[in-house]
C-alpha positions in Angstrom: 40.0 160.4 -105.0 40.4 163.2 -102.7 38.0 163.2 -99.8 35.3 165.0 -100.9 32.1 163.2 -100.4 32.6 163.1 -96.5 30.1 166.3 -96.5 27.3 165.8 -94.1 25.9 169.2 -95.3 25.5 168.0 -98.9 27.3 171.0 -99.9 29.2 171.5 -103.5 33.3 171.6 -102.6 34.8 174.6 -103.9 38.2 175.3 -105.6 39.4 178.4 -104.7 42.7 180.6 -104.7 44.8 182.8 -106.2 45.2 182.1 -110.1 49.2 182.0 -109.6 51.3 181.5 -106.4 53.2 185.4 -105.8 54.2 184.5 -102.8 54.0 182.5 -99.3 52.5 185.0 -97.0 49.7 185.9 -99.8 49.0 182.7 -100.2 48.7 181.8 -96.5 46.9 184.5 -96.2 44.1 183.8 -98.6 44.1 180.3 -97.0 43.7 181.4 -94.1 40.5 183.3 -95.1 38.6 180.8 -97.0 39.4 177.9 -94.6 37.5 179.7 -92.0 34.4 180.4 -94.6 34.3 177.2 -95.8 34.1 175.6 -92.2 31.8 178.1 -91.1 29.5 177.5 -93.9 30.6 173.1 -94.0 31.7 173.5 -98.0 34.3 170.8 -98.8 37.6 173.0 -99.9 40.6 172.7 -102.1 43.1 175.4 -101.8 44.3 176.4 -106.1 47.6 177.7 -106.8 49.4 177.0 -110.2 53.3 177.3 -109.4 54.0 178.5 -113.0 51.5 179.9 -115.1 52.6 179.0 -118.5 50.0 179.9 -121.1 50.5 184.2 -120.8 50.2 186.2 -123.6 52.8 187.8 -123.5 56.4 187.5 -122.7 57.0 189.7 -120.3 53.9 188.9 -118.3 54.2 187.4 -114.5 54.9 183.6 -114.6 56.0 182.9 -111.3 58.7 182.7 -108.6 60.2 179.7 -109.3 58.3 176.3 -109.5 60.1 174.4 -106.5 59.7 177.7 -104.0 56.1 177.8 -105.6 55.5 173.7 -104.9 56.8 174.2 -101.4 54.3 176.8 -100.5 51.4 174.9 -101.7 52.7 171.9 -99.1 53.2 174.3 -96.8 49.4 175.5 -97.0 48.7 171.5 -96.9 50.5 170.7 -93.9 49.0 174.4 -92.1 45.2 174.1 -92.8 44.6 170.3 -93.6 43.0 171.3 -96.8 44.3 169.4 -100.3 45.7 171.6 -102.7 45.9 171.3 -106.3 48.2 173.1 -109.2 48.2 172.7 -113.2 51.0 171.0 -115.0 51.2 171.6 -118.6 54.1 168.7 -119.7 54.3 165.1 -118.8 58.0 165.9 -117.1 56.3 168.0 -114.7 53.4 165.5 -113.5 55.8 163.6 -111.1 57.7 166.9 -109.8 54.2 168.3 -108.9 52.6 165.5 -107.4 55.0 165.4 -104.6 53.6 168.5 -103.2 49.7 168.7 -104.3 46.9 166.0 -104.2 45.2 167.6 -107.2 46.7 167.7 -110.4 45.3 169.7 -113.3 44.9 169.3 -116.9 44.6 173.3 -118.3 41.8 173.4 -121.1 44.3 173.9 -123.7 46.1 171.0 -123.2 42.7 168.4 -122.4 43.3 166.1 -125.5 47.3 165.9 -125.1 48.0 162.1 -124.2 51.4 161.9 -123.0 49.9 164.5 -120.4 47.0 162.6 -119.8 48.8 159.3 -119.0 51.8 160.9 -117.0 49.2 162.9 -114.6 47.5 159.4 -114.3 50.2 157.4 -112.9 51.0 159.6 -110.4 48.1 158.3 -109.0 46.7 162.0 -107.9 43.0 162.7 -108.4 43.4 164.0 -111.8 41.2 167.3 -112.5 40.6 168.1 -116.7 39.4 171.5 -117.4 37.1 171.2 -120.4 39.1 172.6 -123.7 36.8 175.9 -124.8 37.5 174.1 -128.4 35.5 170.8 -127.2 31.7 169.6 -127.0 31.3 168.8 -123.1 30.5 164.7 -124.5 34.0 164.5 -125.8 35.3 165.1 -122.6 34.4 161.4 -122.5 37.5 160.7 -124.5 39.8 162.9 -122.1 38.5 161.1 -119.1 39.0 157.6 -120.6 42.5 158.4 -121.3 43.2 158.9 -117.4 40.9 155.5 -116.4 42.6 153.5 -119.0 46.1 154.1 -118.1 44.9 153.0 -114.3 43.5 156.2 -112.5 39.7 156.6 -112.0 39.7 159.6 -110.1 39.0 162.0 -112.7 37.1 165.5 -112.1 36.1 167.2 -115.1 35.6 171.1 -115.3 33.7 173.7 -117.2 35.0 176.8 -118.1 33.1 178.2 -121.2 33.5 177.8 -124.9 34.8 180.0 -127.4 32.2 182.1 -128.5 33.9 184.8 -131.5 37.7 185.9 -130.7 37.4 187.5 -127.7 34.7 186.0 -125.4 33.3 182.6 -123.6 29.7 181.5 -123.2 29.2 178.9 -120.7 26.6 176.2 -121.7 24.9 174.6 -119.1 23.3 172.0 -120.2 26.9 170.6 -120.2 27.2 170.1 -116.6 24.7 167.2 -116.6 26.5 165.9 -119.6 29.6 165.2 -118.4 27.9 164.1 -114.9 26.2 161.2 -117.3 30.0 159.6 -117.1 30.0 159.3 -113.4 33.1 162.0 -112.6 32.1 164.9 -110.3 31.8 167.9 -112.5 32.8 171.1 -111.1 31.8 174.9 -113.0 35.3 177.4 -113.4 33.3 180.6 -112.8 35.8 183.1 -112.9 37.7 181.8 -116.0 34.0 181.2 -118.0 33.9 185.1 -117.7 37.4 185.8 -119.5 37.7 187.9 -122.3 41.1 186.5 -123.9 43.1 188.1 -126.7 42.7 191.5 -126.0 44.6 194.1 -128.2 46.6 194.9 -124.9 48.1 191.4 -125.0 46.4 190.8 -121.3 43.0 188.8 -120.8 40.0 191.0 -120.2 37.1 189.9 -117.6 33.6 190.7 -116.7 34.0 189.7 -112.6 30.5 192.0 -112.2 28.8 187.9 -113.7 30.5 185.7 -110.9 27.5 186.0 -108.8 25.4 184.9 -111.6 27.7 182.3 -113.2 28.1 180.8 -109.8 23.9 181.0 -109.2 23.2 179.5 -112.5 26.3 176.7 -111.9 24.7 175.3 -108.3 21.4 175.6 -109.7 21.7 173.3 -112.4 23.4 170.4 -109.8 27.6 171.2 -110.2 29.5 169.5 -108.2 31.9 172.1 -107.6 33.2 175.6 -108.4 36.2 177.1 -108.7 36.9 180.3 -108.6 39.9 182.5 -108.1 40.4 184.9 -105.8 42.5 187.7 -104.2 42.9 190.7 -101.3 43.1 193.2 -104.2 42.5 191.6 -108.0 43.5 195.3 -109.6 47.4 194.2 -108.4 47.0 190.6 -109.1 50.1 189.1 -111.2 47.6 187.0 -113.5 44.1 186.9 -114.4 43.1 189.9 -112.1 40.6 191.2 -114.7 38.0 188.3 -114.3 39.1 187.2 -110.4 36.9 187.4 -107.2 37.6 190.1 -104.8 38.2 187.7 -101.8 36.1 190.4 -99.1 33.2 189.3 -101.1 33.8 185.7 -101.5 31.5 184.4 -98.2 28.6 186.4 -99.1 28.3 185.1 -102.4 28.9 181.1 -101.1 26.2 181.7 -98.1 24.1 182.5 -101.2 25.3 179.4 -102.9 24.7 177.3 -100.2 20.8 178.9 -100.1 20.6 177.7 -103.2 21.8 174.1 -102.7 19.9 173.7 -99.9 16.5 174.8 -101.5 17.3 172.6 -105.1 17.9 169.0 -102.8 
């Protein structure tokens, strides 16, 4: 496992970044920024980036700038900050390429209950991070996490990041944070990706970013582990999932806020 329980503070670790990597001195730049907040404020920090975001709507949307040149920056922001990094891999060929630059590897909630994934991102070893499917009950994340230990990894993080509620919207249920605590992985709460609104007529995810604030309150209250949430300089130019992203000049007043709330629920 990634070390995240050296935290003196008692602090949730956060997951935080920009949803895609567009670029080395962007990304640097954002890491830059939240390494100094999160050290300022002692929360534990893992620096996202996916190097190709596969899952788009459509064809012609942003999916990256090449998956080695996208690999080497996450190293890069490694080997700069000290922090551990972690991307999303969405076949079992790619769960070997990946973990040579990233210490996280991530299971996107689409693909939570596809095996051969499951097993490959296991024997790399990696902490393995499974973002809970928006089609699954929170207990039958059980099943996802067993897949990992069984094939001889148990450093497994689960995630939360809504359910479908209608067509085009997400509802986050709480009570399953504590549920998939009960299985003894740390469970972390996806704000900004609870509050998408996918399958728009436009062909381009939707978002209500006005609710991170209150996602992320609710989240800590109820005892997450973690949060993740992506961010960016200026979300209205992101390449991917600006419409439900973080602007990142608001992201340390929300975790001081976070961390008030921590602090008073211990």
């Amino acid at each position: 496992m990634i070390e995240l329980k050296n935290n003196p503070a008692g602090n949730f670790f956060l997951l935080a970044g920009p949803c895609v990597i567009e670029g080395e001195e962007m990304a640097m730049r954002i890491a830059e920024r939240v390494v100094k907040i999160t050290e300022a404020l002692q929360i534990p920090y893992v620096f996202k980036g996916s190097y190709r975001k596969a899952n788009r709507s459509r064809l012609d949307s942003f999916t990256g700038i090449g998956d080695e040149k996208a690999l080497k920056v996450l190293r890069k922001v490694h080997e700069t900050f000290g922090v551990p990094t972690v991307t999303d891999i969405h076949s079992a060929d790619e769960a070997a390429m990946a973990a040579e630059y990233v210490d996280v590897l991530q299971i996107p909630a689409f693909l939570c209950r596809q095996t051969d994934l499951l097993v490959a991102a296991a024997k790399t070893g990696k902490t393995i991070n499974i973002k809970k499917g928006q089609f699954l009950s929170p207990l039958a994340m059980q099943f996802a996490a067993d897949k990992v230990v069984e094939a001889g990894n148990k450093n497994v993080m689960l995630t939360e990041r809504g359910t479908t509620f209608g067509y085009q919207d997400l509802v986050v249920d709480y009570r399953g944070i504590p549920e998939m605590q009960s299985f003894g992985y740390p469970v972390i709460l996806d704000v900004t990706h609870s509050l998408q609104q996918p399958n728009q007529t436009s062909g381009v995810t939707g978002g209500m970013p006005q609710l991170i604030e209150t996602v992320a309150k609710a989240g800590i209250a109820v005892g997450a582990d973690g949060i993740f949430i992506e961010t960016h300089e200026n979300p209205a130019v992101a390449k991917s999932d600006g419409a439900n992203m973080l602007k990142l000049d608001l992201l340390e007043e929300l975790l001081t806020k976070l961390v008030r709330i921590r602090e008073a629920i211990k």
